[in-house]
GUVEX-753891 format. One record per residue (C-alpha): y, z, x. Coordinates in pm, whole numbers, plus 50000, padded with zeros to 5 digits. Example, Ala and Ser with C-alpha at 12.3 -4.5 7.8 and 13.67 -1.06 7.14 Angstrom:
BEGIN
@yy=49550, zz=50780, xx=51230 .
@yy=49894, zz=50714, xx=51367 .
This chain:
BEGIN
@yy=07999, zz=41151, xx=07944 .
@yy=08190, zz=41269, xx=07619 .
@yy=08516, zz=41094, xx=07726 .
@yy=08308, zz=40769, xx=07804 .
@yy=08133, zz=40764, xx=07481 .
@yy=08484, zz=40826, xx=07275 .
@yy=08622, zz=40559, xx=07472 .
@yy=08306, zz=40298, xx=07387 .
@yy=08319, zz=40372, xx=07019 .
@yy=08713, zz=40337, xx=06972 .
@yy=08672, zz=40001, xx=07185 .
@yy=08390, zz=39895, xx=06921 .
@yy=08617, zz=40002, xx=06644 .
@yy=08966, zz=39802, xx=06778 .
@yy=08747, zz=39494, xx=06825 .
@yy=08588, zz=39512, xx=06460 .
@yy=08947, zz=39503, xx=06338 .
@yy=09050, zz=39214, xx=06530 .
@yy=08784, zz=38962, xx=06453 .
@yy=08813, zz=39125, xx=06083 .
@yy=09158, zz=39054, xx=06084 .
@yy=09226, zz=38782, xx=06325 .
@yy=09520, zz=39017, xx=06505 .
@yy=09703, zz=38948, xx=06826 .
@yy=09553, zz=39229, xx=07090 .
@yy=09858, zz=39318, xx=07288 .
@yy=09701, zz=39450, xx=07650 .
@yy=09915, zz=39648, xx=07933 .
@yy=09947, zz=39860, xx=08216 .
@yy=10214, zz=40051, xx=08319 .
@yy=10343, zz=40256, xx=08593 .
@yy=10615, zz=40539, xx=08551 .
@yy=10714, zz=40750, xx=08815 .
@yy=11052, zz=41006, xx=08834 .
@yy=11104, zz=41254, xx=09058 .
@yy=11433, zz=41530, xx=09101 .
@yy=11554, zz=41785, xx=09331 .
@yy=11881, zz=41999, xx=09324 .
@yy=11742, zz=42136, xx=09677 .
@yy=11672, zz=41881, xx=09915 .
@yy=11573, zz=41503, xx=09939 .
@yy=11240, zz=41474, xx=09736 .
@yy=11061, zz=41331, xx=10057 .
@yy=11192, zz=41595, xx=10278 .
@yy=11018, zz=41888, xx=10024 .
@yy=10706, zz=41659, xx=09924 .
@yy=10652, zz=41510, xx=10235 .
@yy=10814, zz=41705, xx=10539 .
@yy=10729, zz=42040, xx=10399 .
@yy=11057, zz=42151, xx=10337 .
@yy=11121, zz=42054, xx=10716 .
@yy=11476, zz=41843, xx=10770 .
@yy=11878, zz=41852, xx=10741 .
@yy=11953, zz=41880, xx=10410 .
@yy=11973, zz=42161, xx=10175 .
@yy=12221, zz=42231, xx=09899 .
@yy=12061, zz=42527, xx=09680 .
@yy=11963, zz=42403, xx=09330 .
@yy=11688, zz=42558, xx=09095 .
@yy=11493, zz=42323, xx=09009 .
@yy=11266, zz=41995, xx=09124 .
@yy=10998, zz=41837, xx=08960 .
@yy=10810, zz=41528, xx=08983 .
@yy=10661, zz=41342, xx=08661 .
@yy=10414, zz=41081, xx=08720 .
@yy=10168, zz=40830, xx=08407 .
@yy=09985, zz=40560, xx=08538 .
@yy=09835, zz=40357, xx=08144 .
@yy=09602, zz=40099, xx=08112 .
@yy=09518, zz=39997, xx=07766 .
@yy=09550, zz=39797, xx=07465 .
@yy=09771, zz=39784, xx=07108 .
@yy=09654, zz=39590, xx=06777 .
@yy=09748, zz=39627, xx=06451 .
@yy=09950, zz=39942, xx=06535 .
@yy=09651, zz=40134, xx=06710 .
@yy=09664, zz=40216, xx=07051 .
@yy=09393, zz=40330, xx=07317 .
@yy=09490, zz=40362, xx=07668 .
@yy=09310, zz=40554, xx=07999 .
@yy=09544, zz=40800, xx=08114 .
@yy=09648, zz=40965, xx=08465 .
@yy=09902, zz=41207, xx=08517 .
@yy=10050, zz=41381, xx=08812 .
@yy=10316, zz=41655, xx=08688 .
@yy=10487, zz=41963, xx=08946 .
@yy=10766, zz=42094, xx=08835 .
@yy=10892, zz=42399, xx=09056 .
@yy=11193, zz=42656, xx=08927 .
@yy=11319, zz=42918, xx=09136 .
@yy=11625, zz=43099, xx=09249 .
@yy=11852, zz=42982, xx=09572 .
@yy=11807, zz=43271, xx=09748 .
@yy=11407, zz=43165, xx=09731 .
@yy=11488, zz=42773, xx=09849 .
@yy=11762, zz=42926, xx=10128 .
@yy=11461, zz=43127, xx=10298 .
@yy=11192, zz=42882, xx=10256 .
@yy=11412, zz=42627, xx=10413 .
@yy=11501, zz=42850, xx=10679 .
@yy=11181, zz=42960, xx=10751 .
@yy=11024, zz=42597, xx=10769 .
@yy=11352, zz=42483, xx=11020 .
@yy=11358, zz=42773, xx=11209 .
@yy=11695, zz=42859, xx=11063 .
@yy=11859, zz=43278, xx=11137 .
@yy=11870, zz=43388, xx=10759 .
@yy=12200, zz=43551, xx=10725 .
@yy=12160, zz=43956, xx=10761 .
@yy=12254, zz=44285, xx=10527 .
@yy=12200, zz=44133, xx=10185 .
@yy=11943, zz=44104, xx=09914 .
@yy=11799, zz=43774, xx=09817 .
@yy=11635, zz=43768, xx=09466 .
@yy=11320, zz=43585, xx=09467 .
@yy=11159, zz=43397, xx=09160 .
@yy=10940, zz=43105, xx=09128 .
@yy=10790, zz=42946, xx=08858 .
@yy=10523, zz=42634, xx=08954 .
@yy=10306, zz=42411, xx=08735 .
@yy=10147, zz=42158, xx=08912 .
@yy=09858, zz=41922, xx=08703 .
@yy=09640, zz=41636, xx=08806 .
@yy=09494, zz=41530, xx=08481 .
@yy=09247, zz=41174, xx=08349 .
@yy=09175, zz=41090, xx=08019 .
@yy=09230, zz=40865, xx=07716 .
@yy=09522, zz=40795, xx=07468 .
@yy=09479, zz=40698, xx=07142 .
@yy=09807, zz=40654, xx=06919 .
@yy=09882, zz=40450, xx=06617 .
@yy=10261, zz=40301, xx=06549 .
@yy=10349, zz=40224, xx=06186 .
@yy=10648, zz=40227, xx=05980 .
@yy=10817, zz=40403, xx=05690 .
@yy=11118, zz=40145, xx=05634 .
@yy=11138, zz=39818, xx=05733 .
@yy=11444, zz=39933, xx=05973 .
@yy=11239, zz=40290, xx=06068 .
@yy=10935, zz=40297, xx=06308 .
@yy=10735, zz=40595, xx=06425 .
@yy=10477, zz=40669, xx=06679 .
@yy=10218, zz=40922, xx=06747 .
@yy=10041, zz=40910, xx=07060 .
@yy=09738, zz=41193, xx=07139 .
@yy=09550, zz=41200, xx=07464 .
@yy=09281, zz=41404, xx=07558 .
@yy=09285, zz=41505, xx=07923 .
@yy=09065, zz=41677, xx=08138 .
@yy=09235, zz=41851, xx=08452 .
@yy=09150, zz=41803, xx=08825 .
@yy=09349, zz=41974, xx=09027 .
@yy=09614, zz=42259, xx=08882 .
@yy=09885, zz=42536, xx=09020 .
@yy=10044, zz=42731, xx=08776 .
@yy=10202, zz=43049, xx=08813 .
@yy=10513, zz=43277, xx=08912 .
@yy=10630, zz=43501, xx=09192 .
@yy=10856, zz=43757, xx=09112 .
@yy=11081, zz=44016, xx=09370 .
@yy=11315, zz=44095, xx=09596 .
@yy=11412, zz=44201, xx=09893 .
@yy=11743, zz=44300, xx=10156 .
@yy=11752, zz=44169, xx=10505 .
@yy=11879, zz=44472, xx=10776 .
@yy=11938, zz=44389, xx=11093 .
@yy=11596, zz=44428, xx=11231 .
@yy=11370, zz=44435, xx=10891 .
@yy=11396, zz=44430, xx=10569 .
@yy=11310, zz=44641, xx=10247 .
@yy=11136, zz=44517, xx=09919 .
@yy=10839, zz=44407, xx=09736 .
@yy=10702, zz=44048, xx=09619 .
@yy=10488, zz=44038, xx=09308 .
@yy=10217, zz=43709, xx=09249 .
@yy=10033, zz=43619, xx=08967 .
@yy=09909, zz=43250, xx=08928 .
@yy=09578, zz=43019, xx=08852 .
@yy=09419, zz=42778, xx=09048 .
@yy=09196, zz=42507, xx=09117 .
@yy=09187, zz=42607, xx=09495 .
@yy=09373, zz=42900, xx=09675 .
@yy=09575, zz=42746, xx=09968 .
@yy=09866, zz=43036, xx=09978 .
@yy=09545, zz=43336, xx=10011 .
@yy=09233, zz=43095, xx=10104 .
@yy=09016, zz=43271, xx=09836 .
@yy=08682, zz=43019, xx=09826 .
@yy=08639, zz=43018, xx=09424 .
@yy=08395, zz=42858, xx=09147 .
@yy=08554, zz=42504, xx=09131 .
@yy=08698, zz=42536, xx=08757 .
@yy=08697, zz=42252, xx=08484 .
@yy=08917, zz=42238, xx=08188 .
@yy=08988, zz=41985, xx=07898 .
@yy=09279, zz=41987, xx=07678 .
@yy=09549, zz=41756, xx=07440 .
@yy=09910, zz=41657, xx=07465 .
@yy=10121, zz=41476, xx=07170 .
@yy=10358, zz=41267, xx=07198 .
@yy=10616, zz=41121, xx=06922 .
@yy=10839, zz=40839, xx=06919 .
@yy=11121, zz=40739, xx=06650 .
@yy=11346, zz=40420, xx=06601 .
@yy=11557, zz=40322, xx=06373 .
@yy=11756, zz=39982, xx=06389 .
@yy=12054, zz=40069, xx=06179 .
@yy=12233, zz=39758, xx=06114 .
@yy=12210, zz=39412, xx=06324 .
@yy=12417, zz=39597, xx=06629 .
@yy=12346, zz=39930, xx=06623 .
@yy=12004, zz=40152, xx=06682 .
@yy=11892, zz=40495, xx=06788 .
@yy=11575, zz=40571, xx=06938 .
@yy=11408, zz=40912, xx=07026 .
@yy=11125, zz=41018, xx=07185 .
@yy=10925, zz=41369, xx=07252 .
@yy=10680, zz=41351, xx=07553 .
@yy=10420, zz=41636, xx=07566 .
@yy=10558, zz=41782, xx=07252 .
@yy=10266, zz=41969, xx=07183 .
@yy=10041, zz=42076, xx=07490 .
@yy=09726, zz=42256, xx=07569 .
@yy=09485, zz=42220, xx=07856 .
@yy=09246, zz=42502, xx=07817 .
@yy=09036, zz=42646, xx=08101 .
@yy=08749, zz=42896, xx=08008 .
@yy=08724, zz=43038, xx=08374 .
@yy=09021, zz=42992, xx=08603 .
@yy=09013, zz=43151, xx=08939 .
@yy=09328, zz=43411, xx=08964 .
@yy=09551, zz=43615, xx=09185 .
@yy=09799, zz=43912, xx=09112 .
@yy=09915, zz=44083, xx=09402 .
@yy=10203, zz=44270, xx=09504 .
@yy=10321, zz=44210, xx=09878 .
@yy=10500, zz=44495, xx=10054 .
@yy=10744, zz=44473, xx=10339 .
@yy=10578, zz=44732, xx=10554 .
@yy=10466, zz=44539, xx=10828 .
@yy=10717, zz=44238, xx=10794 .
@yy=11025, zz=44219, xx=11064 .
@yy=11277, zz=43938, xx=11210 .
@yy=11184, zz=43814, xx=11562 .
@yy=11494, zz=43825, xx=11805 .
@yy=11620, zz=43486, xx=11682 .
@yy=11649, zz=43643, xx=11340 .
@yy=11339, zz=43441, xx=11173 .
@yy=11092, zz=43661, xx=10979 .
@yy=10798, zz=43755, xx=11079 .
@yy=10567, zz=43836, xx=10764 .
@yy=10229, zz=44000, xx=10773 .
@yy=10260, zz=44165, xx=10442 .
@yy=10017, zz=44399, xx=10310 .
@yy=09838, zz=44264, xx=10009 .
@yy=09734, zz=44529, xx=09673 .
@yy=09567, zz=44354, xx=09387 .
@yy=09264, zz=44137, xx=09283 .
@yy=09100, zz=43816, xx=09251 .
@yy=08913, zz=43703, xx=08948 .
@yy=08852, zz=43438, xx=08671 .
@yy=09006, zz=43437, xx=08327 .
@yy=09093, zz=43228, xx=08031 .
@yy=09385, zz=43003, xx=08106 .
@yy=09623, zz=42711, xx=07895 .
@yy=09801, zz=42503, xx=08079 .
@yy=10146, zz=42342, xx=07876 .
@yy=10294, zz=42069, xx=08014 .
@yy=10678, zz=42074, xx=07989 .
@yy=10844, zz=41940, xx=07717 .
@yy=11054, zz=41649, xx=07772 .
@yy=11279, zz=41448, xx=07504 .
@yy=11490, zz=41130, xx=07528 .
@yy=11761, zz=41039, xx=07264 .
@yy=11942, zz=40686, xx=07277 .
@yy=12240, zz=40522, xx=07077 .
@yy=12215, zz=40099, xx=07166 .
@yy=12511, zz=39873, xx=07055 .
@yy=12495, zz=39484, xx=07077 .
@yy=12881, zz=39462, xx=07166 .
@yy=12818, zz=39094, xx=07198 .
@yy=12519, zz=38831, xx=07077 .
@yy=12392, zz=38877, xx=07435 .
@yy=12513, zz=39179, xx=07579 .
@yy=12383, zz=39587, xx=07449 .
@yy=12546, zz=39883, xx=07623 .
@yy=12368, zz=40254, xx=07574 .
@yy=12395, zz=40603, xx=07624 .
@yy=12088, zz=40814, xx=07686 .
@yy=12015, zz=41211, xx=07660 .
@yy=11695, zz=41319, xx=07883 .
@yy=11579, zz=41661, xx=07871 .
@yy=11304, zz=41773, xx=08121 .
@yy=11202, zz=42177, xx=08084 .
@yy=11565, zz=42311, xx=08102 .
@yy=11704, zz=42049, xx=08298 .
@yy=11951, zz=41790, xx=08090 .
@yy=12067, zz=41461, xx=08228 .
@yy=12312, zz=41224, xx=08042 .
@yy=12359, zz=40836, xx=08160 .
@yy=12503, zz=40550, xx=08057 .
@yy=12356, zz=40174, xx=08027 .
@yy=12440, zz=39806, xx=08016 .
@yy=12198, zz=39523, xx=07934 .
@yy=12276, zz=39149, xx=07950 .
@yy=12049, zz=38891, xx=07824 .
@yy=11974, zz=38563, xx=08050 .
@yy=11839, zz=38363, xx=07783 .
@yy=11487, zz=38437, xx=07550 .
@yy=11296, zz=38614, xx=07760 .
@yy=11467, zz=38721, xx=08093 .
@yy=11711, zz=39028, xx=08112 .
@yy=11859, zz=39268, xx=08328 .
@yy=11993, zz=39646, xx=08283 .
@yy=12176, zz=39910, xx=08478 .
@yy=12215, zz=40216, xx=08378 .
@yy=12415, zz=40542, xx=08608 .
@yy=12284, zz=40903, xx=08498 .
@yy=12630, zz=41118, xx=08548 .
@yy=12408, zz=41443, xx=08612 .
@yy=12240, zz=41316, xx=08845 .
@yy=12468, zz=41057, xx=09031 .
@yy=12164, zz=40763, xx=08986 .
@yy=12149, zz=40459, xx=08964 .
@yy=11889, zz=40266, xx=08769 .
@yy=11863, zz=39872, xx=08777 .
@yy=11576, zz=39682, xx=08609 .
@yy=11484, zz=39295, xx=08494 .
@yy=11238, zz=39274, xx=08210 .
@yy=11097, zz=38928, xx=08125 .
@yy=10846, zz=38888, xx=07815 .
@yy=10560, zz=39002, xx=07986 .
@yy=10678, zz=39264, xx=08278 .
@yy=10941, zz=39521, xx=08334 .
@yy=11047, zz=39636, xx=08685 .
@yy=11310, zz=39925, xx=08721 .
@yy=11393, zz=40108, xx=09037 .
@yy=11601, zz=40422, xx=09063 .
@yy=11760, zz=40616, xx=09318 .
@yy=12078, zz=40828, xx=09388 .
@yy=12063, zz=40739, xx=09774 .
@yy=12037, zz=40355, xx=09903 .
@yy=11803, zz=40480, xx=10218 .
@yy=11504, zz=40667, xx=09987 .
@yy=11419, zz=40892, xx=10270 .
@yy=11721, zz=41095, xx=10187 .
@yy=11734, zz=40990, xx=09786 .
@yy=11702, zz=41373, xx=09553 .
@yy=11650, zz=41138, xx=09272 .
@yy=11374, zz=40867, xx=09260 .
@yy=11175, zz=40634, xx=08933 .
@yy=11021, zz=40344, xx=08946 .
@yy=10867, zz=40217, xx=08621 .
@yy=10630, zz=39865, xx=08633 .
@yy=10511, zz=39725, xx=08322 .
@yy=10296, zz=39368, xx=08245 .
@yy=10194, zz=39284, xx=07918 .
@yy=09964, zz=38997, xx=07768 .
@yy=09910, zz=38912, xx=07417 .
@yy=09641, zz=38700, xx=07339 .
């Protein structure tokens, strides 16, 4: 009710303006959708459960996911918002058992495996309201705000370790997490609600006739606050857990610890994205890009080559990741599509950004 009533009144506001001041409204919706793994084909983990061929180690996959809809005059924004963020990090000895477990894999005997895992995962609705405005006639800034309220959420950490013997092994696994809903334990808890912001900023600066930089901080500030959030912490022993004669474990741990609610904040991870552009010729712009997600840092390189006015087309190759991005962006839509694999079942790296705009 509060979100819809915010959303009416900044409507009624961003009309006033334009029949006030006869401005051009500027409508979209967009679609932006990446997705990494270090561990395994994105599909095979999302989709499979972890269950195929591949598996090279890694610490870290995530997913990051904003679906817009919205409207820009005069510099002001408002948008409705979804989001789908997981991000997982975690230690190889952690993705070697759970993909050995899930493909009935032996798990290689008299050693310790160190196991960490940290998990956010955030299904979250809501509006955006930003305003873009300029300092310098070559310098533009933008703040974005939107107010979210979360749906579905999993953050948390397991912490441990253990050493495999030849018939059992030794150790203890500690858990402590929130939750919208308890799939790892099946606890039945209070269905929890939360609200929150995340800020965004955006910088460009158009340095000569050739040359610009651009930056850009995604959820640079970031609070989702939930007053009663259904919790575990636990501490799983290895008393009753044992390999099977093919060398798989068997685990029926005992559990010690307790279920409640408390006060949670969710943060989304930061992200950041710095760009140099350079018009080498009237028609043709190469780039180089810096993306940070969390702790994870990707660096890629970009062409562009005008058709005429208002057609184009791009390619860009992240080195860290071994992508490749191509795209064609006409004057009212932008399609991009990017993958380190040509058959997508297998692809560790996947985006896909759509974009129309109308101005009227």
């Amino acid at each position: 009710m509060f979100r819809q009533s915010v959303f009416s009144i900044l409507l009624l506001a961003i009309s006033r303006v334009v029949l006030a001041n006869d401005d051009v409204v500027e409508f979209y919706l967009s679609s932006k959708v990446f997705g990494y793994s270090e561990t395994a084909p994105i599909a095979q983990i999302v989709i499979d459960d972890f269950e195929g061929p591949d598996f090279d180690g890694g610490n870290h996959s995530f997913t990051h996911n904003v679906w817009e809809a919205g409207a820009i005059v005069n510099g002001f924004k408002l948008a409705g918002i979804a989001r789908y963020d997981y991000a997982l990090n975690y230690t190889r000895d952690l993705a070697y058992l759970v993909y050995a477990d899930k493909n009935e894999v032996p798990i290689e005997k008299n050693r310790p495996y160190e196991l960490n895992l940290s998990v956010f995962h955030a299904r979250t609705a809501g509006l955006k309201m930003g305003y873009q405005f300029d300092i310098h006639e070559d310098m533009h800034w933008g703040v974005d705000v939107s107010y979210l309220e979360v749906s579905t959420f999993l953050d948390g950490d397991i912490d441990g370790a253990i050493t495999v013997l030849d018939d059992d092994y030794q150790g203890d696994i500690h858990l402590d997490y929130v939750y919208d809903s308890d799939k790892l334990l099946d606890r039945q808890a209070d269905k929890p609600e939360g609200q929150g912001f995340a800020v965004d900023l955006a910088w460009d600066w158009q340095v000569n006739r050739k040359l610009s930089f651009a930056a850009k901080w995604v959820d640079l500030y970031s609070a989702i606050k939930i007053e009663r959030a259904p919790f575990t912490t636990a501490t799983a022993s290895s008393n009753r857990v044992s390999l099977d004669p093919l060398g798989r474990i068997d685990v029926k741990p005992v559990l010690s610890g307790r279920e409640n609610y408390r006060e949670h904040t969710l943060n989304f991870p930061r992200q950041m994205r710095l760009e140099g552009r350079y018009w080498v010729q009237e028609s043709r712009q190469l780039g180089l890009r810096f993306y940070r997600y969390d702790r994870i840092n990707f660096v890629s390189a970009s062409i562009l080559q005008m058709l005429n006015e208002e057609w184009s087309v791009d390619g860009e190759y992240n080195f860290s990741a071994q992508a490749v991005t191509l795209g064609v962006t006409h004057s009212t839509f932008r399609l991009a599509l990017s993958s380190d694999r040509l058959d997508l079942e297998r692809a560790r790296t996947f985006g896909l950004i759509s974009e129309f705009r109308l101005a009227f």
